[in-house]
N, C-alpha and C positions, 0 to 999 in steps of 0.2 A: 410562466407555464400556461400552455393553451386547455381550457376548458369547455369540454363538452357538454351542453345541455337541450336537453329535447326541449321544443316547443311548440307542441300539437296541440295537445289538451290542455283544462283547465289544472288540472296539478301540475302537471310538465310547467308549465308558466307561474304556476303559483309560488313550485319552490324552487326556479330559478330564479325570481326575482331576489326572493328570500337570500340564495344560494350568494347570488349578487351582492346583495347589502352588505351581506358577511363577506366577504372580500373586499368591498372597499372601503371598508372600516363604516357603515353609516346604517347598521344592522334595525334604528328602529324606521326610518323614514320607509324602508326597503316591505318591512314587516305588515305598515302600514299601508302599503301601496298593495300592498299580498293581499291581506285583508279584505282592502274594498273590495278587490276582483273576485275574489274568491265569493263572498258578498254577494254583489252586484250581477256574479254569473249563476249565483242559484236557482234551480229548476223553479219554475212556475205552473208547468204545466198541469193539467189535470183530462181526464177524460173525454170531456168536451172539446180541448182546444183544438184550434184548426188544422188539419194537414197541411204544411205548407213545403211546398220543395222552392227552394233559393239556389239561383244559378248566377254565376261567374260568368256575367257576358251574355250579351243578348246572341241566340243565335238567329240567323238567316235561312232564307230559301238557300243560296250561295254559301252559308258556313252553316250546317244542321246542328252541330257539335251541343252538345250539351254538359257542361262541366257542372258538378254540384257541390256544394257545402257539406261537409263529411258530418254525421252524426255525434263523432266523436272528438271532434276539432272544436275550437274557442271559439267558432264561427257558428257552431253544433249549438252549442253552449250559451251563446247571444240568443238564438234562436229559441230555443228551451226558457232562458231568462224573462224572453218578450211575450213567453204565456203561447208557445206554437210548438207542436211536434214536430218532428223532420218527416219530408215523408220519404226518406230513404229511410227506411227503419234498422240497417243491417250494414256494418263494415265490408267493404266490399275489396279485395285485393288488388290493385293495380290503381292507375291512374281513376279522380273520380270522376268519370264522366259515362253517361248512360246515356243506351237506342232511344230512338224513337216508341218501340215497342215496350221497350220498361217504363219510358213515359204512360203511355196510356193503360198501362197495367198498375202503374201507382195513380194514376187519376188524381193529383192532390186538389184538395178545396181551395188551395191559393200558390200561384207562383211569382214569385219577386226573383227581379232580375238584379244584379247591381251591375253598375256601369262608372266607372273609374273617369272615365271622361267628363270632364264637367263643362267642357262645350256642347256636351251632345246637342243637339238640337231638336225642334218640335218633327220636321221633316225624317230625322233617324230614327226618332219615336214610334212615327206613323209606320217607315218599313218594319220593325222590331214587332212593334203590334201586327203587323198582316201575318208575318210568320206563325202567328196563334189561329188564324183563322182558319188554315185547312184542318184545324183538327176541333171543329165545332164537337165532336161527344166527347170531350174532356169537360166535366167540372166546371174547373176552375173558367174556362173559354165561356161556357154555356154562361155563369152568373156575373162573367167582367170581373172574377179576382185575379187578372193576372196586372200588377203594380213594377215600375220602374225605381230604383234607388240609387241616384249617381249622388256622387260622393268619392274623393279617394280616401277618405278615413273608413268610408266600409271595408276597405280591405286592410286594416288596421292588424297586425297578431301581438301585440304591446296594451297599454291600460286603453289607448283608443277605442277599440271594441268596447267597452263601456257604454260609447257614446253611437256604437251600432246599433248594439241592443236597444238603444233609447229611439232610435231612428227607426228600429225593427217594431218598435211597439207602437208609433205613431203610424208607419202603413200600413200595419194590420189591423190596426182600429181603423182606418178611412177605408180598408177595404171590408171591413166588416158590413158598412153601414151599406143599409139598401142602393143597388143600382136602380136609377132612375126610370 
């Protein structure tokens, strides 16, 4: 029999794993894998931490598109884990992707981009960064927190994310530290 299990969130993943184990007979290794995530994706944040909005793809002059990391996703949840709030503060219905205009109205202190491609090059870089440039009274533009993360394990929805969030709290400490 075919089984349906949601996996958005940090419970939706925690007790499918669980769900899992119990199904194929291997209930504590399953329990344990639950654990850690569950673990390992506990909130860290606090009042202080950064606004950070985390996007799905660099966009372009040629592709505007800004796709984000939902609040309430495992990606939300990495995010939160690495000590940063989202600065999408609020579920949003449809596809997650926001204007230009809700950009500059959440103004986030830091945006990280992730990039799946892991030939990117220093040249894609450089276009990916100019795209930030026409919009100097954002923040994040003004102080140079806006940071790159390729990697295809960032887009990990399995225990990988673990090793997001660990990836998520090493750019936001180097983008912590004073621009030069």
């Amino acid at each position: 029999p075919t089984r349906n299990l949601p996996w958005l969130t940090v419970p939706e993943v925690v007790e499918g794993i669980r769900s899992t184990g119990e199904l194929l007979g291997i209930p504590s290794p399953a329990h344990a894998l639950a654990a850690a995530l569950e673990s390992g994706l506990a909130d860290t944040t606090t009042p202080a931490s950064p606004k950070v909005l985390v996007l799905l793809g660099a966009p372009t002059q040629g592709d505007p598109d800004l796709w984000y990391v939902k609040p309430h996703s495992i990606h939300g949840a990495a995010l939160r884990a690495a000590g940063a709030r989202n600065a999408i503060t609020t579920e949003l219905d449809g596809p997650p992707s926001i204007s230009i205009e809700a950009l500059l109205n959440i103004d986030p202190e830091m945006i990280l981009i992730l990039l799946s491609d892991t030939t990117t090059t220093a040249a894609q870089l450089t276009e990916y960064r100019a795209f930030w440039e026409q919009f100097p009274m954002l923040q994040a533009q003004q102080k140079q927190k806006i940071g790159f993360m390729i990697g295809t394990t960032h887009f990990s929805t399995g225990p990988g994310v673990l090793e997001f969030k660990d990836a998520l709290v090493q750019k936001i400490a180097s983008l912590k530290e004073p621009s030069p």
